[in-house]
C-alpha positions as CSV (number, residue, x, y, z in Angstrom):
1,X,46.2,116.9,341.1
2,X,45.2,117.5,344.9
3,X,41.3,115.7,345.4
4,X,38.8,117.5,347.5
5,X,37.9,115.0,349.1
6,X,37.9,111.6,348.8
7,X,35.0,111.9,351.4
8,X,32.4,112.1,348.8
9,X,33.8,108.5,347.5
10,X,33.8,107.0,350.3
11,X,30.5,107.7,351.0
12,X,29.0,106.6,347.3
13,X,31.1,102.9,347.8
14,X,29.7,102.8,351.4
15,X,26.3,102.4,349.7
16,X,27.8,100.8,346.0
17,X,30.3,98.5,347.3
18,X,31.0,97.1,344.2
19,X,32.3,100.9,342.9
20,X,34.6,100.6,346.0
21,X,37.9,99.5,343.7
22,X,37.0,101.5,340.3
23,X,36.7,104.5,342.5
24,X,40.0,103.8,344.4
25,X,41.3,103.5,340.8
26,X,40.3,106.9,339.8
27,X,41.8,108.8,342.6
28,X,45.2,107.3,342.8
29,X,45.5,107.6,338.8
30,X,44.0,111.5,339.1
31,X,46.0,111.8,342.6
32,X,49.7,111.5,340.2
33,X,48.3,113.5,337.4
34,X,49.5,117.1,336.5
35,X,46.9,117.7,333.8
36,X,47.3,121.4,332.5
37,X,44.2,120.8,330.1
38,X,40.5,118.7,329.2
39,X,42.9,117.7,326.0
40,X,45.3,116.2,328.0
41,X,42.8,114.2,330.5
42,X,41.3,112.8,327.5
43,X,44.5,111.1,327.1
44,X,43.8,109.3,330.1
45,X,39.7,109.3,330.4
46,X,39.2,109.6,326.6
47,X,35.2,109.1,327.3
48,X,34.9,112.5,330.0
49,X,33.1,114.9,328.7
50,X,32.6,118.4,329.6
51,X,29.0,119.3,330.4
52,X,27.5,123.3,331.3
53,X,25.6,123.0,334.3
54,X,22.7,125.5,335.7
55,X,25.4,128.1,337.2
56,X,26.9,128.0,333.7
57,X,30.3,126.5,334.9
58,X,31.6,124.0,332.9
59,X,31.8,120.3,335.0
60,X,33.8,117.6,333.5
61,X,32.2,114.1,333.6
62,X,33.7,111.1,334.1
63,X,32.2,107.5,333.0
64,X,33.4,105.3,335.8
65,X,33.5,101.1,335.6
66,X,32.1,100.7,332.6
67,X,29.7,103.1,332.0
68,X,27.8,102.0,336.0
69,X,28.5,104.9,337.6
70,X,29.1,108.8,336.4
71,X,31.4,111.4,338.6
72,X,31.3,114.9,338.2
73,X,33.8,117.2,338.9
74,X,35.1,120.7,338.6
75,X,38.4,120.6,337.3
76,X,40.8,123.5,338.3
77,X,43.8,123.3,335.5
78,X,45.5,126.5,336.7
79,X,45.6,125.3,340.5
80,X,45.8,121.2,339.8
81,X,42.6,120.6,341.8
82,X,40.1,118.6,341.1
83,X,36.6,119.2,343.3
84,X,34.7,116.2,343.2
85,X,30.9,117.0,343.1
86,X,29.2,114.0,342.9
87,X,29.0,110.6,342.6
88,X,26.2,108.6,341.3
89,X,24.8,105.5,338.9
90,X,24.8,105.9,335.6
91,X,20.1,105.6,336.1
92,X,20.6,108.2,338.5
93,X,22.8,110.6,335.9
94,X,20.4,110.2,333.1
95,X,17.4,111.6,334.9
96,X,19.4,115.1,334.5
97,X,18.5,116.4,337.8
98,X,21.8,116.9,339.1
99,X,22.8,119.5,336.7
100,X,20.4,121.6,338.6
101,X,22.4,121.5,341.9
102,X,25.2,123.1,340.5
């Protein structure tokens, strides 16, 4: 899967620097994966889950070191690209707010 972008990690660990290796984790083991389906990245993240957001797109959520931190991504299947479209604690996730801004 190509990663647009890795900027948006970087900037959460700049601020979280404990999330700094989970994160680093998540993107080489996403980086190698050719996923043609949410079944088969359940294999791998059996805890994601997909979630509707305001725009009525589907984002794909992914519970990251333990249930700390949340990352939300658009998942392309068809083109192998994953959009990363935020980052954030999990406090942060459950106020909701961000499924406005998408």
């Amino acid at each position: 899967m190509r990663i647009i972008s890795k900027s948006r990690l970087k900037s959460f660990w700049e601020d979280h620097g404990q999330a700094e290796w989970i994160l680093q984790e998540w993107y080489s083991i996403v980086g190698k994966a050719k996923w043609k389906s949410f079944d088969e990245l359940r294999k791998i993240y059996p805890s994601a889950d997909q979630v509707s957001v305001k725009s009525g797109k589907t984002t794909t959520v992914f519970n990251i070191g333990g249930n700390k931190y949340r990352l939300i991504a658009a998942v392309h299947y068809n083109k192998q690209t994953v959009y990363i479209l935020d980052v954030m604690t999990h406090a942060e996730y459950d106020k909701n707010a961000w499924k406005n801004k998408f």
